[in-house]
C-alpha positions as MATLAB code, in Angstrom:
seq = 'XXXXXXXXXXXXXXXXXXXXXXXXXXXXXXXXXXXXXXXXXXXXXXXXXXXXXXXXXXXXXXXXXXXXXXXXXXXXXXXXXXXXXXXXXXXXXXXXXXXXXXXXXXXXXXXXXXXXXXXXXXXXXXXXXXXXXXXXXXXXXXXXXXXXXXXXXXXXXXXXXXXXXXXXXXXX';
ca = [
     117.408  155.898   95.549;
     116.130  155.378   98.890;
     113.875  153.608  101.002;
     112.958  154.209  105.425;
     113.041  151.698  107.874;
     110.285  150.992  110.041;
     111.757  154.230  112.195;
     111.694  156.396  109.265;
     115.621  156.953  108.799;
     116.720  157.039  104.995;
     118.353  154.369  103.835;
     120.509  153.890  100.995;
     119.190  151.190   98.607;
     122.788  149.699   98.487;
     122.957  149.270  102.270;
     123.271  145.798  103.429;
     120.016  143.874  104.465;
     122.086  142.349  107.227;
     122.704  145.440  109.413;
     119.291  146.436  108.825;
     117.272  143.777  110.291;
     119.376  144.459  113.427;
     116.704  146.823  114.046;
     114.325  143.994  113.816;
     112.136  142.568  116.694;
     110.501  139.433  117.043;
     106.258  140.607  116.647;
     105.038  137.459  118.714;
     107.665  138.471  121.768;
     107.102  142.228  121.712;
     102.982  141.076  122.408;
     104.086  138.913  124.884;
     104.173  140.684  128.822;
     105.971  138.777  131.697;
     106.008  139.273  135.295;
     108.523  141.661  136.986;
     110.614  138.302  137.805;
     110.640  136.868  134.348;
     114.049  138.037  133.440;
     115.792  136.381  136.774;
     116.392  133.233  134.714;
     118.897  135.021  132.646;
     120.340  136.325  135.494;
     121.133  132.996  136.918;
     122.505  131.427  133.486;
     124.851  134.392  133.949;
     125.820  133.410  136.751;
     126.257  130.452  136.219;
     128.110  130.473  132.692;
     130.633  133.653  135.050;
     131.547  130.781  137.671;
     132.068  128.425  134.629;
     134.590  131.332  132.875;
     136.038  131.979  136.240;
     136.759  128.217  136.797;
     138.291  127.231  133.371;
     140.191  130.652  133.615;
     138.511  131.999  130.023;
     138.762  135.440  131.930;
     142.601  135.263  132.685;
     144.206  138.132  130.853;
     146.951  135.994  131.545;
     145.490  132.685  129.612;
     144.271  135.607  126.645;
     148.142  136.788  126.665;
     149.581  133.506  125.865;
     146.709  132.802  123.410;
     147.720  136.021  121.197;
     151.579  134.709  121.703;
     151.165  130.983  120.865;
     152.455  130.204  123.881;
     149.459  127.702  124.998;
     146.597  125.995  123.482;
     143.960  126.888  126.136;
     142.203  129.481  124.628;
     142.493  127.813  120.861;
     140.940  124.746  122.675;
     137.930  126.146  124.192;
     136.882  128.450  121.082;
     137.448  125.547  118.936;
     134.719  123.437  121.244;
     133.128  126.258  120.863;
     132.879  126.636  117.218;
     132.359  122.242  116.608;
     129.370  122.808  119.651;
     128.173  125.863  117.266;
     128.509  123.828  114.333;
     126.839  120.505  115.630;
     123.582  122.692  116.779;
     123.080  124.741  113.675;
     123.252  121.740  112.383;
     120.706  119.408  114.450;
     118.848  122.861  113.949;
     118.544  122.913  110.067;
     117.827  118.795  110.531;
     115.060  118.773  112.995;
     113.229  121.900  111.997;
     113.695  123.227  115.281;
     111.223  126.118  116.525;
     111.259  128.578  119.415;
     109.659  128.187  122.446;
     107.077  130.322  120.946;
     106.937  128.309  118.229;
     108.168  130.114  115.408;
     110.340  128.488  112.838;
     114.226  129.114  113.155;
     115.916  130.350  110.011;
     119.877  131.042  108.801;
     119.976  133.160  106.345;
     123.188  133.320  103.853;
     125.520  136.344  105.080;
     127.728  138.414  102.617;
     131.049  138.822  103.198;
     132.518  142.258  102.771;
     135.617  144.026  103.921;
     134.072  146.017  106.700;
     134.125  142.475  108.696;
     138.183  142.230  108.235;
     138.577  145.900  109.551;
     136.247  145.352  112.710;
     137.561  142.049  112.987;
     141.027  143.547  113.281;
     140.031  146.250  115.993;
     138.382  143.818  117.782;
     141.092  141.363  118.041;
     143.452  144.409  118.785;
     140.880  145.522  121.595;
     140.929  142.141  122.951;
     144.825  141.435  122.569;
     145.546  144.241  124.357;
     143.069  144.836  127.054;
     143.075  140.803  127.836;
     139.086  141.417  127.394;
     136.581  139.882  125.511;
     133.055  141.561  125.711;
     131.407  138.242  127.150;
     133.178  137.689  129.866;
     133.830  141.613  130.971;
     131.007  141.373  133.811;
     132.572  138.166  135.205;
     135.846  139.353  135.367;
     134.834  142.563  137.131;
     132.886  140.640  139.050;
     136.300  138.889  140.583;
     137.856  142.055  141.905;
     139.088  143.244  138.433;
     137.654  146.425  138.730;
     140.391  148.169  135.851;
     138.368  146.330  133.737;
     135.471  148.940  134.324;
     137.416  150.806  131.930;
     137.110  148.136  128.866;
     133.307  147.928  129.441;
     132.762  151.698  129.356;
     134.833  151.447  126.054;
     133.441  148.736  124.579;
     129.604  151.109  125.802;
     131.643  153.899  123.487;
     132.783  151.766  121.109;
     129.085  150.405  120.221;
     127.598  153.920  120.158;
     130.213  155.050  117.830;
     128.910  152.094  115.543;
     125.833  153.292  116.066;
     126.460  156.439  115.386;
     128.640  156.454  112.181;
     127.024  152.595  110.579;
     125.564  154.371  107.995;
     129.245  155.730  106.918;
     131.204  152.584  107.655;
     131.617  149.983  104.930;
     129.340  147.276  105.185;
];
């Protein structure tokens, strides 16, 4: 049994909803057209959030390296701020019906948990153990001189095609 997507590719009725609505895009934002010099605030909250990695040495492949050998608690301390920040928001989120600047409602939706997220989770974490590279910060640390790490982005470019590419045969 199948069904097509909005781009007419076949899709198996078992296929998770999940990976699907990546293809999805917001209708009110599409409509919407900005200046040439719209997108120059994101620019500048990179920026900013690179000098901030730089700073509190996120980007070190040498701070990574002692996270993946329990030698510090660095790393372990900024994700975890992370993940109570993350937390804390979704949660002030769900509490004050919160609503995008164009005024739509926000919405979580509950996410299945199947054993394509251990094996991806594993190559990433193997990716990122041994490269010293997380895909955030890549651009920041190539923007401090670390230009080897031109290599890991034009993997990680290759490594999201391939997704691309072969999602429909990957378990999900």
């Amino acid at each position: 049994m199948e069904n097509t997507t909005a781009f007419t590719q076949p899709v198996a009725a078992e296929t998770d909803s999940e990976v699907r609505s990546l293809h999805a895009m917001c209708l009110n934002e599409s409509e919407v057209q900005h200046p040439w010099w719209h997108n120059f605030k994101f620019s500048v909250v990179g920026i900013f959030f690179g000098i901030v990695f730089v700073k509190a040495e996120i980007i070190s492949w040498f701070r990574i390296q002692e996270m993946f050998r329990l030698e510090s608690f660095h790393m372990y301390g900024v994700i975890g701020t992370a993940v109570v920040v993350g937390v804390i928001s979704v949660f002030l989120i769900k509490k004050l019906n919160a609503r995008t600047i164009y005024g739509e409602r926000i919405t979580f939706t509950d996410k299945t948990f199947n054993k394509g997220q251990i094996i991806g989770g594993l190559i990433f974490g193997l990716g990122w153990a041994i490269t010293g590279a997380c895909p955030g910060p890549l651009f920041a640390q190539i923007g401090t001189g670390a230009l080897v790490i031109t290599v890991t982005l034009l993997s990680a470019i290759a490594g999201t095609w391939a997704y691309g590419y072969l999602r429909d045969q990957l378990p999900h």
